[in-house]
VEXDREN-2710 file (C-alpha; in Angstrom, 1 decimal):
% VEXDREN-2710
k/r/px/py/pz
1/UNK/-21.4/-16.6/14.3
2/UNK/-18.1/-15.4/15.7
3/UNK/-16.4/-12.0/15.9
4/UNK/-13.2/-12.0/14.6
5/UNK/-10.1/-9.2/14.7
6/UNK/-6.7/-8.5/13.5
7/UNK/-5.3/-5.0/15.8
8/UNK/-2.4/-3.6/14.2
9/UNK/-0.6/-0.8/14.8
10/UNK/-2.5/1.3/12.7
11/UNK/-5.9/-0.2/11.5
12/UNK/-7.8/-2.6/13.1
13/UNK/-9.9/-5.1/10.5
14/UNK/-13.1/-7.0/12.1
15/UNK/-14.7/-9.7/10.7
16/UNK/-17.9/-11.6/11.1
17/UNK/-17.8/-15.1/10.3
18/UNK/-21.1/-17.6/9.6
19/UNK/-19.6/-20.9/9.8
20/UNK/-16.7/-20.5/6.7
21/UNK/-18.0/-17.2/4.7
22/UNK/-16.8/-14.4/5.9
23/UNK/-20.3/-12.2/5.8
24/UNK/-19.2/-8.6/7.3
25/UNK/-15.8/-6.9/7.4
26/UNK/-14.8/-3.3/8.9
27/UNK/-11.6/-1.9/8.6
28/UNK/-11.0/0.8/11.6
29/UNK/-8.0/3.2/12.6
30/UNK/-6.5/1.7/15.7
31/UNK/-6.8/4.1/18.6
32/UNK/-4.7/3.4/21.9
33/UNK/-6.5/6.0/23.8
34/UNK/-10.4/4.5/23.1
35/UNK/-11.7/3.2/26.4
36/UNK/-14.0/0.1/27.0
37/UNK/-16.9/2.0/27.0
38/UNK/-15.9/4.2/23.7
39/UNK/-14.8/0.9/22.0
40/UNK/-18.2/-0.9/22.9
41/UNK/-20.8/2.1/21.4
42/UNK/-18.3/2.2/18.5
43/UNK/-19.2/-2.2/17.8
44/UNK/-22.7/-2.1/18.7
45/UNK/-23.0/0.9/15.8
46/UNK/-21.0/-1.1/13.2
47/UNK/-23.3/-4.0/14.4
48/UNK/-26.3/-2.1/14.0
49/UNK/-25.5/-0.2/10.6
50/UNK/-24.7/-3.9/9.0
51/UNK/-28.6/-5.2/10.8
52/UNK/-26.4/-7.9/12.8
53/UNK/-27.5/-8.9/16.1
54/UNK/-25.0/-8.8/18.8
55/UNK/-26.6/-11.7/20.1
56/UNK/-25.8/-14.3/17.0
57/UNK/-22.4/-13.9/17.8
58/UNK/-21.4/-16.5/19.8
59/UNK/-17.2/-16.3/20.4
60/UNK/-15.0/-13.8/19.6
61/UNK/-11.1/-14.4/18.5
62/UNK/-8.5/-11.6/18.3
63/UNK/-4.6/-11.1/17.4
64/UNK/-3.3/-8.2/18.9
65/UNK/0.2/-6.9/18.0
66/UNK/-0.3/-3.8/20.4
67/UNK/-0.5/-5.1/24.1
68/UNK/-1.9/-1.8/25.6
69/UNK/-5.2/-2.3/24.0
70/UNK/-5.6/-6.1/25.8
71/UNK/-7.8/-4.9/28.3
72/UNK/-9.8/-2.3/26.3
73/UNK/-10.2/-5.0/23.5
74/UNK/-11.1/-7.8/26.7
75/UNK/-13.6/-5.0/28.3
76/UNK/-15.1/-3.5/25.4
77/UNK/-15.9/-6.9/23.7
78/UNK/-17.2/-8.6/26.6
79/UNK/-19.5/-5.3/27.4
80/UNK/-21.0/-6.0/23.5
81/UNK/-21.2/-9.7/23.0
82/UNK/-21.3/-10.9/26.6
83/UNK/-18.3/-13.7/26.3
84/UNK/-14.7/-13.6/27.0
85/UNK/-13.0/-12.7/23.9
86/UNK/-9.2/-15.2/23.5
87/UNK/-6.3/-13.7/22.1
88/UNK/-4.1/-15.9/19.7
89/UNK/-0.7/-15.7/21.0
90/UNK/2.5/-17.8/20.4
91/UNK/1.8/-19.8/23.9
92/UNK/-2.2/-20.4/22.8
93/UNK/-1.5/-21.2/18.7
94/UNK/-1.0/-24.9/18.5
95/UNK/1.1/-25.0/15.6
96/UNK/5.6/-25.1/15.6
97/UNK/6.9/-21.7/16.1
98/UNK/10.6/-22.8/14.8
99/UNK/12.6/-19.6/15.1
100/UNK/14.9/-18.6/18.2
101/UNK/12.4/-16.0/20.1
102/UNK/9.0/-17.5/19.5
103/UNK/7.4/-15.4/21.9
104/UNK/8.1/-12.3/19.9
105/UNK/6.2/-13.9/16.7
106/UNK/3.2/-11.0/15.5
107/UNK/-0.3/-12.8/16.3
108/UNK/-1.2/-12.1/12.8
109/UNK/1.8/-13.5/11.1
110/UNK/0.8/-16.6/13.1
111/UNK/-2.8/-16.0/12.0
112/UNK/-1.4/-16.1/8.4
113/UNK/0.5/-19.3/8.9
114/UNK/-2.5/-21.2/9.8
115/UNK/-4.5/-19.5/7.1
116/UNK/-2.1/-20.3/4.5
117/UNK/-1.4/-24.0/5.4
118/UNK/-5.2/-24.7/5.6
119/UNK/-5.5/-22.6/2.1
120/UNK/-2.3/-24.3/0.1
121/UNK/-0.1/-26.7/2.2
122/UNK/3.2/-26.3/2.9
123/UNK/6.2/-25.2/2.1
124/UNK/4.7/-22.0/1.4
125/UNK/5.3/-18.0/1.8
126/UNK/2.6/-15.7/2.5
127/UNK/3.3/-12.1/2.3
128/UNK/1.3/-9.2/4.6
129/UNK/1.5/-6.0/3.0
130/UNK/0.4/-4.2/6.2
131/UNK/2.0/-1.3/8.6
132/UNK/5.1/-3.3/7.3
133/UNK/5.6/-5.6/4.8
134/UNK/5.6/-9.6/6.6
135/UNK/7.3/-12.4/4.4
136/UNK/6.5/-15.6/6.4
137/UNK/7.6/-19.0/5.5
138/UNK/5.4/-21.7/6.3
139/UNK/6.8/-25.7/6.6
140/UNK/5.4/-28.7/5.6
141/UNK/4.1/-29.4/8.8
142/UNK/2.3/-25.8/9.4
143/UNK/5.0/-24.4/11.4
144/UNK/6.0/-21.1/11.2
145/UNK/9.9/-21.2/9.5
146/UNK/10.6/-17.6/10.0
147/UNK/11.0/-15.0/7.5
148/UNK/11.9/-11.4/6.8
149/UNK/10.0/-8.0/7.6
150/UNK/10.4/-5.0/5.0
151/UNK/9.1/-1.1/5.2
152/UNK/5.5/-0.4/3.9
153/UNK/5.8/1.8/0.8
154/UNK/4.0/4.5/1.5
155/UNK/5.2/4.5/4.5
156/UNK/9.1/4.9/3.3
157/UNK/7.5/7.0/0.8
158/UNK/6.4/9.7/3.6
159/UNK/9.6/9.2/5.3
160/UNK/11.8/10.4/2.2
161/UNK/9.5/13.2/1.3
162/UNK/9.3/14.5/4.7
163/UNK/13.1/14.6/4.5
164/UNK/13.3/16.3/1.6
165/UNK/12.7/20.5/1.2
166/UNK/12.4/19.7/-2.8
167/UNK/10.0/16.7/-2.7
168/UNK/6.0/16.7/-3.0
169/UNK/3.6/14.3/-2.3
170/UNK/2.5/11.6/-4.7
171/UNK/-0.2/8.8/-5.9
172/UNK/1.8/5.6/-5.6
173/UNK/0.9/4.4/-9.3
174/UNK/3.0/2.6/-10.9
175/UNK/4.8/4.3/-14.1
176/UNK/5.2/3.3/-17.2
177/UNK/8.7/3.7/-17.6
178/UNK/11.7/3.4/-15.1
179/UNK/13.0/6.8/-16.9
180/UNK/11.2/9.4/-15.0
181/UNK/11.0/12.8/-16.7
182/UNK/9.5/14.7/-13.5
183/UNK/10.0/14.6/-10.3
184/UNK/6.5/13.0/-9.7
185/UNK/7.5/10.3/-12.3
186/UNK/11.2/9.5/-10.8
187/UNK/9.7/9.2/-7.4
188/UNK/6.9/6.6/-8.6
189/UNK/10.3/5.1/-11.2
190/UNK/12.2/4.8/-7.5
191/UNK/9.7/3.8/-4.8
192/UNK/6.9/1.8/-6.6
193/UNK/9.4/0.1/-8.8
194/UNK/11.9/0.2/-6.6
195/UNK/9.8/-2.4/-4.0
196/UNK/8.3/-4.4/-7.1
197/UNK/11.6/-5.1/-7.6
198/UNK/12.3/-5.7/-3.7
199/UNK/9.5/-8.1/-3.2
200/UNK/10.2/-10.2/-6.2
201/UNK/13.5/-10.2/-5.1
202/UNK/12.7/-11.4/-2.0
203/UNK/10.4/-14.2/-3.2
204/UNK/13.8/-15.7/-5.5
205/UNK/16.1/-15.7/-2.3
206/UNK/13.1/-17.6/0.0
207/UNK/13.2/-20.1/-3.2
208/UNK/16.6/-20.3/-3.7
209/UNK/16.7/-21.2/0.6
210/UNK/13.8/-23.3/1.0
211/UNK/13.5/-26.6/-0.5
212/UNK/10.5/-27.4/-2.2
213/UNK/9.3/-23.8/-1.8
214/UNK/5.3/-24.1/-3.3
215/UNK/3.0/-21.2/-3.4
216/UNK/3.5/-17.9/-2.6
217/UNK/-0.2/-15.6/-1.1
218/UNK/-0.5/-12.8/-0.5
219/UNK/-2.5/-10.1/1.5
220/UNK/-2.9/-6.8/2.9
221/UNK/-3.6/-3.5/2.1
222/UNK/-1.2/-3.4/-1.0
223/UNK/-1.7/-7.2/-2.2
224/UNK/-3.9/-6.9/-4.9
225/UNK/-1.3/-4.2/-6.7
226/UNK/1.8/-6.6/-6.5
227/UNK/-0.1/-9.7/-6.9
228/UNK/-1.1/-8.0/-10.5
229/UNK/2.2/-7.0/-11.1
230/UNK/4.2/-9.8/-10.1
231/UNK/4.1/-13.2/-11.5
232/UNK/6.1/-14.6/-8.7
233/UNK/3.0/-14.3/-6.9
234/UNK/0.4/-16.7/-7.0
235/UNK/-2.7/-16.2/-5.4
236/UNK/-3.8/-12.8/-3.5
237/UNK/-6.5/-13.7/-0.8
238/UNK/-8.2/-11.0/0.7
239/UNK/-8.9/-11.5/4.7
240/UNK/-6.4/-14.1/5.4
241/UNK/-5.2/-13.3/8.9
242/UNK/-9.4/-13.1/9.9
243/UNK/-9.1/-16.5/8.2
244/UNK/-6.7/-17.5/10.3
245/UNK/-8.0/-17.0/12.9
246/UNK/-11.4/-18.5/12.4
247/UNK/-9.4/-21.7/11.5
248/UNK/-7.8/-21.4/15.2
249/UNK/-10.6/-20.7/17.3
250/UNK/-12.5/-23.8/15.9
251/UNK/-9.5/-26.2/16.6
252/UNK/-9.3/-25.0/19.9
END
């Protein structure tokens, strides 16, 4: 089996792996301050609650989008599983990075592009709805074309409310009506709405850009929601970036 995991700025999602099913997933706050030792007793009990052996797993890939935890992640793993965990990175991802900085491409929207290419070909545009919202265009080749990078909801959601004496905290469902009568109601009307409208938006201007623009996936914490509100969506896949980076590590 192999370990796999996504470190973002604010979770951390492991997944276990047996050949192409995805048989275990955790999903973790990501804590720069947790040493190798800490991180290591933290695995072994996820390991243990879920009755997996640390010794099935046999390699162990990781995309890291927060460089201070490269040793504790290296250290940690290694104390666990006994093998040299590899990081994807733009240098070590063996797919076109066509944009003007590669080395500043996220691991996991690089993840993503492998994920989606293997999933639905190319062109393609996968969307992340994680700490912030990734649009990534995908070629015909499997390269990575570039794309655009949006707030989170909630996220802007805590950021206006925060800012505002008069303004309460709300469930992020989505209204019936665009008229709100309360406050609670126009602050769902704006903000839920409001990035329904910007990701759909999104989606026509990447068609209107790209030719031969085919499926659009997408994944996250927030997917599922705008996948069932949007038809300009087409699939919603659950795990792609620990997809991804299974696909990697066995064409390594």
């Amino acid at each position: 089996m192999i370990l796999v995991g996504d470190v973002g700025n604010t979770q951390t999602v492991l997944g276990l792996f047996d050949g192409e099913e995805l048989v275990e997933h955790w999903r973790l706050t990501t804590d720069r301050n947790r040493t190798c030792d800490e991180l290591a007793i933290f695995v072994r009990r996820l390991l243990k609650d879920s009755d997996r052996p640390a010794d099935e797993v046999s390699a162990v890939a990781l995309s890291s989008v927060v460089p201070s935890l490269y040793r504790t992640l290296d250290g940690g793993l290694q104390k666990v599983f006994g093998v040299e965990p590899h990081f994807l990175t733009p240098e070590s991802c063996g797919i076109r990075l066509d944009v003007k900085e590669p080395r500043a491409v996220g691991a996991d929207r690089i993840a993503n592009t492998i994920a989606a290419h293997a999933l639905v070909g190319g062109p393609c545009l996968v969307i992340d709805f994680g700490t912030a919202t990734n649009f990534d265009v995908v070629g015909a080749d499997g390269a990575f074309l570039g794309g655009a990078i949006a707030p989170e909801m909630q996220i802007a959601a805590r950021g206006l409310i925060e800012r505002a004496a008069q303004l309460h905290s709300i469930s992020l469902d989505v209204p019936d009506s665009v008229l709100g009568k309360t406050t609670t109601e126009n602050l769902q009307s704006g903000i839920v709405l409001g990035f329904l409208e910007l990701v759909d938006g999104l989606i026509r201007r990447f068609r209107a850009e790209v030719p031969d623009l085919g499926r659009v996936v997408a994944t996250g914490g927030k997917a599922e929601l705008f996948a069932s509100r949007l038809a300009s969506i087409d699939e919603y896949v659950p795990f792609l970036t620990l997809r991804g980076l299974r696909i990697w590590w066995e064409r390594r």
